[in-house]
matplotlib code that plots the C-alpha trace (Angstrom):
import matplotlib.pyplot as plt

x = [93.3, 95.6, 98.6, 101.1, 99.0, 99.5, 103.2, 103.3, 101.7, 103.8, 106.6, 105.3, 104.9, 107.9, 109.7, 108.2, 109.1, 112.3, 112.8, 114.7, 116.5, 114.4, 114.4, 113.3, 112.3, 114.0, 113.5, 114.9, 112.1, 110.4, 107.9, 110.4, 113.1, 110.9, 110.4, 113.8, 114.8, 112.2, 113.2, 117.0, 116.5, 113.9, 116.7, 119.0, 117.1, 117.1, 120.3, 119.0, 119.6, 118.3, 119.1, 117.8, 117.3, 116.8, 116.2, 118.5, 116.5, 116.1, 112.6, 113.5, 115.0, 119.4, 118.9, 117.3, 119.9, 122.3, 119.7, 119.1, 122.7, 123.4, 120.5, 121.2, 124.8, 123.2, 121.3, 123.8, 121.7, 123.5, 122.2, 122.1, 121.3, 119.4, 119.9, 116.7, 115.7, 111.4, 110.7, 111.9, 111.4, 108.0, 106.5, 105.6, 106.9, 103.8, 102.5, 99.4, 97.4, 98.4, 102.0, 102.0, 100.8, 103.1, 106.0, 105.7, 105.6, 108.4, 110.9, 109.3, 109.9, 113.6, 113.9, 112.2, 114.3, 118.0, 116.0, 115.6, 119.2, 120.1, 117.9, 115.4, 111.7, 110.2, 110.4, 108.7, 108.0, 106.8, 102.6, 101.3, 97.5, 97.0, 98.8, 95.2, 93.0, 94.0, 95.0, 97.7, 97.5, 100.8, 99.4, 98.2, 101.4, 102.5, 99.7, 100.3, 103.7, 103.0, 105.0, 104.3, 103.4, 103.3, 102.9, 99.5, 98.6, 98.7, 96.7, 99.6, 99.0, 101.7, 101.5, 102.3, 104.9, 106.6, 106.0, 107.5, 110.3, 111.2, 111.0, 113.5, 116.1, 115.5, 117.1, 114.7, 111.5, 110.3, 111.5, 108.6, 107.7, 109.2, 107.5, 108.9, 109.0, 106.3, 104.2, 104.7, 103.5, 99.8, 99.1, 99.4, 102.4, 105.7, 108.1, 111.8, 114.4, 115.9, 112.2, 112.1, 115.4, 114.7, 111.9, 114.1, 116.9, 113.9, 112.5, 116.1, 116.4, 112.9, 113.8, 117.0, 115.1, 113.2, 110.2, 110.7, 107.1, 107.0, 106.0, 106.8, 103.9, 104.7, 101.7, 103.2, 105.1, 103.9, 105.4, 102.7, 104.0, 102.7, 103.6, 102.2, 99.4, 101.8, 103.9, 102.6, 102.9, 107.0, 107.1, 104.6, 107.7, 110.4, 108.2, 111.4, 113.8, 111.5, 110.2, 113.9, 114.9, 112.2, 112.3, 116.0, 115.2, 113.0, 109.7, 107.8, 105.4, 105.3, 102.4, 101.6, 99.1, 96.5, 95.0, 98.2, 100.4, 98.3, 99.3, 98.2, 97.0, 97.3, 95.3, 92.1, 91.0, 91.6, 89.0, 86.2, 86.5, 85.9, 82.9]
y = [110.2, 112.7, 113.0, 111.3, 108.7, 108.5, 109.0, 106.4, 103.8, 105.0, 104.1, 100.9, 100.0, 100.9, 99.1, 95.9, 96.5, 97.7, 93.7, 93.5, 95.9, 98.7, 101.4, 104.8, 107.4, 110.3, 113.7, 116.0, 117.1, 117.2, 114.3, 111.7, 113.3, 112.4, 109.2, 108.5, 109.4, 107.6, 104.7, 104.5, 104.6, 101.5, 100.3, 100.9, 98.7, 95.5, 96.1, 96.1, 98.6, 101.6, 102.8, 106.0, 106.7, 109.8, 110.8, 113.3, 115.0, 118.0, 117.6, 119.0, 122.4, 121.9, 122.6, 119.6, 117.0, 119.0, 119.3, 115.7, 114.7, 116.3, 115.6, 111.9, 112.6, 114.5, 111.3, 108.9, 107.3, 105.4, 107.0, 106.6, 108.7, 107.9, 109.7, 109.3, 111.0, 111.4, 113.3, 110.3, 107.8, 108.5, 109.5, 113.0, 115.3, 116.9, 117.4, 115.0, 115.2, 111.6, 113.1, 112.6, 108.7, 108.2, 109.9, 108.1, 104.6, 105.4, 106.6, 104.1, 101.4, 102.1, 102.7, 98.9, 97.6, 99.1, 98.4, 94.4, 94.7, 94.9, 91.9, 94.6, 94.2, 97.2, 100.6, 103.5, 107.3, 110.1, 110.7, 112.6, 112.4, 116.3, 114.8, 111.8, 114.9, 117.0, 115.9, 113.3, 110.8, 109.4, 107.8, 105.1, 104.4, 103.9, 101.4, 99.5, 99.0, 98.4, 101.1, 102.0, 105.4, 104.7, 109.0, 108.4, 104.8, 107.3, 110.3, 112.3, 115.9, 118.3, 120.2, 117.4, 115.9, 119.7, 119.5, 116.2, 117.3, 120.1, 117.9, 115.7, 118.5, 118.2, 121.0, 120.6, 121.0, 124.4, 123.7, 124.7, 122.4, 121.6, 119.4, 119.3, 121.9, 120.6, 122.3, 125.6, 124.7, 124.0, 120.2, 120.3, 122.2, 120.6, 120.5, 120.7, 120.6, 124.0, 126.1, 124.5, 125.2, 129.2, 128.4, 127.1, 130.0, 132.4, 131.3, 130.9, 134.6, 135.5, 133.3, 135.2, 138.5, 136.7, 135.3, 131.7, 130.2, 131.2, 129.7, 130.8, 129.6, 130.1, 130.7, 131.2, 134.1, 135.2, 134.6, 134.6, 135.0, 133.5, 134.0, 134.1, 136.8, 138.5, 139.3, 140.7, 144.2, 143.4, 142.1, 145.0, 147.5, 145.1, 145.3, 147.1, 144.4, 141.7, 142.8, 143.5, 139.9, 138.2, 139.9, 139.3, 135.3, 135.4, 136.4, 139.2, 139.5, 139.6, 139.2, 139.0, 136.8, 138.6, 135.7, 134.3, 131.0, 127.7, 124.6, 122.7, 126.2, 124.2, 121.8, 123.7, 123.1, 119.7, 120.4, 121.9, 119.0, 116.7, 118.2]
z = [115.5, 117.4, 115.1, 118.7, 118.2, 114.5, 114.9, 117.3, 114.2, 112.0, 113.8, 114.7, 111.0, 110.1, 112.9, 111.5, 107.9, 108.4, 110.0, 105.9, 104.0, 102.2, 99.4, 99.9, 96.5, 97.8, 96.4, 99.1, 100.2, 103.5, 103.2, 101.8, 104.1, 107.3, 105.8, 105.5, 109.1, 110.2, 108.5, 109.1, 113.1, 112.5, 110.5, 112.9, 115.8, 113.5, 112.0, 108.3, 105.7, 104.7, 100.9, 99.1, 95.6, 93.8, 90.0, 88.1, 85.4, 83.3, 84.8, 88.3, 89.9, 89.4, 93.4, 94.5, 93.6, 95.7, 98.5, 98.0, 98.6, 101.8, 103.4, 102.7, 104.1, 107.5, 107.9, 107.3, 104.5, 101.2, 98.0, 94.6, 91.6, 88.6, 85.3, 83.3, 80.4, 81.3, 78.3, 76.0, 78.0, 79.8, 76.1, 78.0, 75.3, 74.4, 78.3, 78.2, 81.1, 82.1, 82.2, 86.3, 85.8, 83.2, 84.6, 87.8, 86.3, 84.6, 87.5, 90.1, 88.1, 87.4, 91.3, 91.5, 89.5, 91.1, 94.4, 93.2, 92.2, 95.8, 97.2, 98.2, 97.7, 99.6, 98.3, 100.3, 99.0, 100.5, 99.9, 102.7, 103.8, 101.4, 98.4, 98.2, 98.4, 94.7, 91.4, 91.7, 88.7, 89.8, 92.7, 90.6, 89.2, 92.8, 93.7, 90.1, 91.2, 94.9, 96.3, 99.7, 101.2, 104.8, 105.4, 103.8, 104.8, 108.7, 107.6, 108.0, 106.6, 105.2, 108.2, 110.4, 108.5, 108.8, 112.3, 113.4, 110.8, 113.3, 116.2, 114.8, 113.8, 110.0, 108.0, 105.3, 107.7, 106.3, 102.7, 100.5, 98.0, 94.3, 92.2, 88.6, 85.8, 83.7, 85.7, 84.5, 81.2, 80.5, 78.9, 75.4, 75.4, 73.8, 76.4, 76.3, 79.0, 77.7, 78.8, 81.5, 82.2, 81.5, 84.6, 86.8, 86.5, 86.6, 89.7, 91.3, 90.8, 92.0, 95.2, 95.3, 95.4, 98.8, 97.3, 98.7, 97.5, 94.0, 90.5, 87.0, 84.5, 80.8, 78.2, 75.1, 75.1, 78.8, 81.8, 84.7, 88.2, 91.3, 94.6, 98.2, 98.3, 101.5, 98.9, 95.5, 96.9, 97.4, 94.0, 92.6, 94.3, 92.6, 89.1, 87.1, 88.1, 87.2, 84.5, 83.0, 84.3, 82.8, 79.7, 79.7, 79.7, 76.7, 78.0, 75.8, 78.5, 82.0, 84.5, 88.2, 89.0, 91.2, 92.7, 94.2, 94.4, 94.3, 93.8, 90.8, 89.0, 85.6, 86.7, 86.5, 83.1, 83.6, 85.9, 84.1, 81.5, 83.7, 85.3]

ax = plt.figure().add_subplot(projection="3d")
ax.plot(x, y, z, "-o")
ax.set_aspect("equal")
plt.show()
């Protein structure tokens, strides 16, 4: 299907469900930015209501609740935020690999329940066509709770979903994405909200220094870089500053991953044990 075509569905869909008020999981992002767009001007054709909710944790970049916040103010949108504590109450200390499934239950549920709160029984979030073809053990959590992901239900891909955000004048169209900080650490690894706060500040900087796609993975005592593959020689001609930076944070050791940035890195022994 031509992705006009899938738009068009989309669209569609959400005119009909948007008939009653409904909930939308926002994280600031592009996907569940699109999503909410979307579904405030089906909103606005039935009269109904439109209201977004996002998570504050020490789980997630300190940018994204301020991203989130305006970008619900540019579209007009009602939000609420929700302070949860995942470590504690997701039982993800220790960074099992079901830490995605669990985590997810955990957030979406609270969402369901301040949703319920409001007489709303639909909540939407922001899977995109990609996000069913990699490691995503959360996506089950979103089915068990039958939370929809009408991005997905249309087979429409990351780059699509960046596309039409363009179209519709979205500042956060080329935002790269920012899932949360447990991913810098490999599973097994006890997790605290001060390292991955030390992540967070160290990638702010890195993005400071103009590496906009960039991931700081922690292994013990080493800090292992990734970025685009355009960019390790800038960062190779940065190395002094980086390295003094890094150090600086805590980090004995500081590397440069050769093979680039790539999404779900940790992931790969997961991986082999399953094959």
């Amino acid at each position: 299907m031509e992705t006009a075509d899938k738009y068009r569905a989309l669209e569609e869909y959400l005119s009909d469900l948007l008939r009653e008020d409904a909930a939308v999981a926002f994280s600031g992002g592009v996907d569940s930015t699109l999503l909410l767009y979307m579904c405030r001007d089906a909103a606005l054709q039935h009269g109904t209501r439109v209201h977004a909710f996002t998570v504050h944790s020490g789980m997630h970049p300190v940018t994204d609740i301020a991203s989130a916040r305006r970008v619900a103010e540019e579209a007009g949108v009602e939000l609420s935020v929700l302070d949860v504590n995942e470590l504690r109450e997701a039982g993800i200390s220790s960074n099992p690999p079901d830490r995605c499934y669990r985590c997810k239950f955990t957030l979406f549920n609270r969402i369901r329940r301040e949703a319920s709160q409001e007489g709303i029984s639909n909540v939407l979030e922001g899977t995109n066509e990609d996000d069913l073809h990699i490691y995503r053990p959360g996506i089950r959590a979103l089915k068990e709770l039958s939370i929809l992901s009408p991005l997905a239900r249309f087979h429409i891909t990351k780059e699509e979903v960046r596309a039409l955000a363009a179209q519709k004048g979205i500042s956060v169209a080329r935002r790269p994405s920012s899932p949360c900080m447990a991913t810098r650490f490999p599973y097994g690894t006890e997790l605290t909200y001060g390292k991955m706060r030390i992540v967070d500040e160290a990638e702010n900087w890195l993005r400071s220094q103009g590496f906009s796609n960039v991931r700081v993975r922690v292994h013990g005592d080493i800090a292992r870089i990734e970025t685009d593959t355009e960019n390790l020689g800038k960062i190779l001609q940065l190395r002094p500053s980086v390295v003094e930076k890094l150090k600086g944070m805590g980090f004995p050791y500081v590397t440069l991953d050769m093979e680039g940035f790539r999404s779900g890195s940790m992931d790969i022994q997961l991986k082999k044990e399953e094959d």
